[in-house]
ROSE-782539 format. One line per field, with one value per residue (C-alpha): z, x, y; residue in one letter; residue number from 1. Coordinates in nm, 3 decimals. Layout:
N
up [Z,...] .
east [X,...] .
north [Y,...] .
type [A,...] .
seq [NUM,...] .
END
This chain:
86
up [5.219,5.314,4.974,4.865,5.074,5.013,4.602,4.692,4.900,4.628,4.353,4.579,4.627,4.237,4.182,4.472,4.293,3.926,4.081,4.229,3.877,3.725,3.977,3.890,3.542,3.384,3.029,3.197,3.294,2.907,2.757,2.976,2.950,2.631,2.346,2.087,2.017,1.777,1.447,1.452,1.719,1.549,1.226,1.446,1.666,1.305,1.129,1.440,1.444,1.103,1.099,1.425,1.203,0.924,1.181,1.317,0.930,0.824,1.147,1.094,0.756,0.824,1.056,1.018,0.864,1.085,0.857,0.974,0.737,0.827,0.708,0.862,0.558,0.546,0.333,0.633,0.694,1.060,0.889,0.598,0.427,0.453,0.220,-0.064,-0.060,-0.328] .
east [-9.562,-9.897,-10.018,-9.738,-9.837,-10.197,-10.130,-9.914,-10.217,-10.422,-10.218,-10.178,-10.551,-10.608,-10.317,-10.471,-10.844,-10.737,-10.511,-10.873,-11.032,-10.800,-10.835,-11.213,-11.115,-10.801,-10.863,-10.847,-10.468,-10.357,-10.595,-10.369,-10.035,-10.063,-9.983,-9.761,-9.438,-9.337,-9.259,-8.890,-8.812,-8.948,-8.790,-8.439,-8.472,-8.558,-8.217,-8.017,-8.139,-8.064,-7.747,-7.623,-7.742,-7.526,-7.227,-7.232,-7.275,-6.998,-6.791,-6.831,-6.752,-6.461,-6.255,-5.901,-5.659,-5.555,-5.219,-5.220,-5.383,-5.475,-5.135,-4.820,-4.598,-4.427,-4.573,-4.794,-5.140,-5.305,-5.661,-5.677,-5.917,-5.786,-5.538,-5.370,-5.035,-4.828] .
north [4.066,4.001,4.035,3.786,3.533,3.570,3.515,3.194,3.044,3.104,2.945,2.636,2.639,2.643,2.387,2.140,2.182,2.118,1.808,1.715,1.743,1.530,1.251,1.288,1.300,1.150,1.301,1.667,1.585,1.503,1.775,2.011,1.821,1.631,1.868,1.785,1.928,2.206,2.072,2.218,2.033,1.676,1.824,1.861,1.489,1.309,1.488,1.351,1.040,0.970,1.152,0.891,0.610,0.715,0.784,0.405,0.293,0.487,0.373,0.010,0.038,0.202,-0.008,-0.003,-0.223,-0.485,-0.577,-0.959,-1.215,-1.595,-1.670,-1.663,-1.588,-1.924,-2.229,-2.341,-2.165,-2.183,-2.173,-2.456,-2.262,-1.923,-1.908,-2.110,-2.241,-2.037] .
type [X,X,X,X,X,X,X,X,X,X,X,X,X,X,X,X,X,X,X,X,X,X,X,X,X,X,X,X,X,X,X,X,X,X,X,X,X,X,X,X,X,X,X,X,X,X,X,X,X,X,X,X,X,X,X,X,X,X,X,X,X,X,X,X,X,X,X,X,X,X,X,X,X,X,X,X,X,X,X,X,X,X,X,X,X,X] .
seq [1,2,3,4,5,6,7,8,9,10,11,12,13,14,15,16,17,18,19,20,21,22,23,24,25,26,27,28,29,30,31,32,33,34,35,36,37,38,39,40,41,42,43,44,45,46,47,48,49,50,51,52,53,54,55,56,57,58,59,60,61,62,63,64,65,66,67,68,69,70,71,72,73,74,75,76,77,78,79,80,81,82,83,84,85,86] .
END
């Protein structure tokens, strides 16, 4: 247990010290933190975003039928321009 404890001191030692460095040092902080991403996983986010772009394309393109037109059936029209009188 003692042992245990002792390791967990000094990890929070060495994590307090390096947290010290990069207060000194901003650029130590990204060189440790700033790495890029795998390319799968770029490869993967860029597919998606494309494929949701084609979704709400292919969505709004594909709104239904609404069956009513400007006019009413009869020989009046509630738009003038909508329609022409048959």
């Amino acid at each position: 247990m003692m042992d245990s404890m002792a390791l967990a001191k000094a990890i929070e030692l060495q994590s307090l010290a390096r947290e010290e460095q990069w207060r000194r040092n901003e650029d130590l902080f990204y060189l440790d933190y700033g790495f890029e991403p795998p390319r799968l996983f770029i490869w993967i986010g860029r597919i998606f975003a494309v494929l949701n772009t084609r979704r709400k394309a292919m969505k709004k393109a594909d709104r239904p039928e609404t069956g009513r037109s400007a006019c009413n059936g009869n020989d009046s029209c509630g738009q003038a321009a909508a329609c022409s009188r048959m």
